[in-house]
C-alpha positions in Angstrom: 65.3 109.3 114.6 64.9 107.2 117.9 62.0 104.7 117.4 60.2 103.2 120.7 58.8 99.6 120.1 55.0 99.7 121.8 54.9 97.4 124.8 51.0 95.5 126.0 50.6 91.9 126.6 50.4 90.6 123.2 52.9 91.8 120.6 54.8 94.6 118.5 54.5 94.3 114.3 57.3 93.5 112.2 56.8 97.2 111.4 57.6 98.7 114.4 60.7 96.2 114.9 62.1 97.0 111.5 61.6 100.4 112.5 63.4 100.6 115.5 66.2 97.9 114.4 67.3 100.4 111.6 66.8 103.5 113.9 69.1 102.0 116.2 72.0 100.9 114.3 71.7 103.0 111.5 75.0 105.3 113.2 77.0 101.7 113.1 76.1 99.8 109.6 75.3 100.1 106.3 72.0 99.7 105.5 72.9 96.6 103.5 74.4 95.0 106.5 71.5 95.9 109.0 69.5 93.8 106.6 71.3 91.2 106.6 72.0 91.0 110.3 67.8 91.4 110.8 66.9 88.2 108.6 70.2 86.7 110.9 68.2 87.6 113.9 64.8 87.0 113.0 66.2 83.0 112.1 67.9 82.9 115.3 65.2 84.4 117.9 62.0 83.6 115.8 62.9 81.2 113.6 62.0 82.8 111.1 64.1 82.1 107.5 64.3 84.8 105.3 61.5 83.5 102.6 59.0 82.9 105.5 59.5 86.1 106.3 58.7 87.4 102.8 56.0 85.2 102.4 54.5 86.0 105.7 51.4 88.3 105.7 52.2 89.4 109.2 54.4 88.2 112.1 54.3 89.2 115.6 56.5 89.1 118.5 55.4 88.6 122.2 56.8 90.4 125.0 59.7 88.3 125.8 60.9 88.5 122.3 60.7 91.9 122.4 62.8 92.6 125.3 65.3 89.3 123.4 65.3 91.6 120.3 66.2 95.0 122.2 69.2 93.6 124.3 70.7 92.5 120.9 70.3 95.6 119.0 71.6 97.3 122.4 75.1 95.0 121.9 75.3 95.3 118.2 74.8 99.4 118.7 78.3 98.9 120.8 79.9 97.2 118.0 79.8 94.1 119.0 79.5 91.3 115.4 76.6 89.8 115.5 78.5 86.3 115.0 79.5 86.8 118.5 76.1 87.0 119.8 74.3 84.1 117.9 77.6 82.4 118.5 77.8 80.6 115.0 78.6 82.0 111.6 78.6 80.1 107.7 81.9 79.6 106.5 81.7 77.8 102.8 78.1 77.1 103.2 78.8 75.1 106.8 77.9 75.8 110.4 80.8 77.1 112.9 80.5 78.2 116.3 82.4 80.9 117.2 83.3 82.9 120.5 85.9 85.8 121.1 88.7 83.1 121.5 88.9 82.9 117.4 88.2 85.3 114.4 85.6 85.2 112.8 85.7 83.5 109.5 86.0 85.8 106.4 85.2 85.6 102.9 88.3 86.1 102.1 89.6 82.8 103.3 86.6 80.8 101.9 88.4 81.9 98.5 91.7 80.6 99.9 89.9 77.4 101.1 88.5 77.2 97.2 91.6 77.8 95.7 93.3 74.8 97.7 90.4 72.1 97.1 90.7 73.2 93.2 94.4 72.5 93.1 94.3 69.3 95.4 91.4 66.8 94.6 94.1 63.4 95.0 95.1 62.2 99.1 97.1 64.5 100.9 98.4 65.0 104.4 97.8 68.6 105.4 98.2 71.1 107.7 96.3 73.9 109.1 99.2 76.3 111.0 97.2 78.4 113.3 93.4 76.9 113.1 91.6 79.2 115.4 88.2 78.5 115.2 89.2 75.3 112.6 87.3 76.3 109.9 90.0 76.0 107.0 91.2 72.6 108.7 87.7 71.3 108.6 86.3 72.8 105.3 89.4 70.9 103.7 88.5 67.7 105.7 84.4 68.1 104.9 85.0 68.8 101.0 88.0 66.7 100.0 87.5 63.3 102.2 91.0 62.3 101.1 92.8 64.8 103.3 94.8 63.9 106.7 94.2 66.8 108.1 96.1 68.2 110.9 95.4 71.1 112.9 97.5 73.2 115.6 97.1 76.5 117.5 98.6 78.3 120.4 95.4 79.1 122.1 93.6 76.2 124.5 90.4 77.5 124.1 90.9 78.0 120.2 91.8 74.3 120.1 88.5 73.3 122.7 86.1 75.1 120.0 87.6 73.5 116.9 87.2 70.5 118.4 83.6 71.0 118.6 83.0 72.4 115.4 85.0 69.0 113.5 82.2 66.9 115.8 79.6 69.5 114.5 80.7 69.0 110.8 81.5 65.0 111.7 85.0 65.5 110.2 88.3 63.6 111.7 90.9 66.2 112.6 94.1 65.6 114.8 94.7 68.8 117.0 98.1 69.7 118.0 98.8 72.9 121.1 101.9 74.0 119.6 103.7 78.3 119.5 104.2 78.2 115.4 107.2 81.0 116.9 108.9 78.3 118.8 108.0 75.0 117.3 111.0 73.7 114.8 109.7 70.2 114.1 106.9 67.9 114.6 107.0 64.1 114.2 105.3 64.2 110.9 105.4 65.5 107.0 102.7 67.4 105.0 101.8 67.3 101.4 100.0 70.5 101.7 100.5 73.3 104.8 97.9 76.3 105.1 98.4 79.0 107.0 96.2 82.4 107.6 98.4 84.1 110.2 98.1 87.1 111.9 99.4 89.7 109.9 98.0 93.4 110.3 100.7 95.8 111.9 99.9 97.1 115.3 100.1 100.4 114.0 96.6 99.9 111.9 94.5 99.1 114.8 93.5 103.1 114.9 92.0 102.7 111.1 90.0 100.2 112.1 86.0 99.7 112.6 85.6 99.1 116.6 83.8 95.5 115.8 86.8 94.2 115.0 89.1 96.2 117.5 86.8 95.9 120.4 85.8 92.1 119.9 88.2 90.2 118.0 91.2 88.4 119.6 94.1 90.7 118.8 96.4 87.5 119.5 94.8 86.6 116.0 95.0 89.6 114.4 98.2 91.9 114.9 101.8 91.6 114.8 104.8 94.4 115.8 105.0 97.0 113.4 108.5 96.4 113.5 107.9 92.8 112.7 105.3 92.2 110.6 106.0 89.2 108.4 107.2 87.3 111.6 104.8 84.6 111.0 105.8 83.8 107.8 108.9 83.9 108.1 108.6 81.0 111.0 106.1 79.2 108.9 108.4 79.0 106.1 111.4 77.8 107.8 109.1 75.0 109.5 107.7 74.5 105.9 111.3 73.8 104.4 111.1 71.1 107.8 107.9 69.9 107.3 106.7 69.9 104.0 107.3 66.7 101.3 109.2 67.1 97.6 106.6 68.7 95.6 104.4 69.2 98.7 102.4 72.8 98.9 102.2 76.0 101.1 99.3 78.3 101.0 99.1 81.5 102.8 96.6 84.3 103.2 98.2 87.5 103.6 98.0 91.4 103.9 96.8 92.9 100.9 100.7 95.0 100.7 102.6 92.0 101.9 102.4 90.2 98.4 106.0 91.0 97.4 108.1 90.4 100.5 106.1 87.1 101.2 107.2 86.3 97.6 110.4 87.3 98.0 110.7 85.3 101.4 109.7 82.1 99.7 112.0 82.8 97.0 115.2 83.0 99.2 114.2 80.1 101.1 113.7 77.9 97.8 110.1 77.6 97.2 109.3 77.5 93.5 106.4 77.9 91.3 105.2 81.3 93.4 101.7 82.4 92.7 100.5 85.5 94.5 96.7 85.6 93.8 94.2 88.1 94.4 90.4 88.2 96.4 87.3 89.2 94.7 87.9 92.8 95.5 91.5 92.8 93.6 93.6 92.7 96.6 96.8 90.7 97.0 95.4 88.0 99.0 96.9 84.8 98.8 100.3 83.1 97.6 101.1 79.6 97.3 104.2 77.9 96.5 105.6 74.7 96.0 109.1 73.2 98.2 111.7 70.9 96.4 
């Protein structure tokens, strides 16, 4: 049912906004996830945290904040995530800004980053292949202080916001412009090398929800059907380059990719391979270690 928000020069109630947020996007979300993005919104416009807002007896909005609050919901009804539109997200309980140069972070790869900082609590040089928004590179820098950490990425403007958010987390990071495709060698060793590549097959793009597909940087997201462990593949034969004795590769990967990836990094000589799932018991992750 459409709900109209009442417009005089004072204010609307948190009922009638609540009313017409879920009215509006109720064709688009769950209702779990129109929660969530209201208590987002009401922290970002209003300022407003989520237990305020339960403790609040009532709250009301001006005008201005009105008309704020309805553009929004107009760009979220058209699909558009709501991390685009604040322009930051959390990634392991720390601030990124994000634009639609770079994914957004998911959940996914927070278990990836865990599963890396549980495994590697000594020194290490590492590197982040493909850094996008640079919030593996940095999470490793920000949690484990005893990490080198190196970052590299194809895109300019990927690089230009990572930058930002390592001064945003005050973390060190060396940024590298390099094609991962093209790139043999660089003029230093790793102990550890992560990578989240792109890895969903063009053929997919039709299965999925149009925030993704209409917003997200499909640079980021899809390879050739034809091809679609090409970035592994490259990775792991700059890897066998790159990587010290003993030293460590970590990948996220397509939830059916876990046995090719596996057998790739057998034929090339890896040892020790772990394919690992997420918290939803998909294939997920795989790490390995070189000779």
């Amino acid at each position: 049912m459409e709900v109209n928000l009442p417009r005089n020069n004072y204010f609307c109630t948190m009922q009638h906004l609540k009313d017409y947020f879920w009215g509006q996007l109720a064709q688009v979300y769950s209702q779990a996830e129109i929660a969530e993005i209201f208590y987002i919104l009401l922290e970002k416009t209003k300022k407003i945290s989520r237990q305020e807002y339960f403790l609040a007896d009532k709250i009301d909005f001006s005008e201005q904040e009105i008309s704020d609050f309805q553009l929004i919901t107009a760009r979220l009804k058209n699909g558009e995530p709501i991390q685009y539109i604040t322009e930051e997200t959390e990634f392991y309980q720390l601030r990124f800004a994000v634009n639609k140069e770079v994914l957004i972070p998911r959940p996914e790869t927070e278990e990836m980053v865990e599963w890396i900082l549980s495994e590697n609590k000594t020194a290490a040089t590492v590197l982040d292949a493909g850094t996008g928004s640079g919030c593996i590179a940095i999470t490793l820098a920000k949690k484990n202080p005893l990490f080198n950490v190196t970052a590299t990425d194809i895109s300019t403007a990927a690089l230009a916001l990572a930058r930002e958010n390592a001064k945003l987390n005050n973390v060190e990071i060396s940024f590298l412009k390099n094609d991962i495709l093209k790139v043999q060698k660089i003029d230093k060793n790793f102990d550890i090398i992560v990578s989240n590549p792109p890895y969903i097959p063009e053929n997919e793009k039709i299965t999925m929800h149009k925030t993704v597909t209409g917003f997200e940087p499909h640079l980021a997201l899809f390879v050739p059907a034809k091809s679609p462990l090409i970035f592994y593949e490259k990775i792991i034969q700059f890897a066998n380059n790159q990587l010290n004795t003993n030293g460590k590769l970590y990948f996220e990967i397509h939830r059916d990719q876990g046995r090719q990836i596996s057998e790739l990094l057998k034929k090339s000589g890896f040892k020790n391979i772990i394919l690992k799932k997420d918290i939803s018991g998909n294939d997920r992750m795989v790490s390995c270690t070189h000779d």
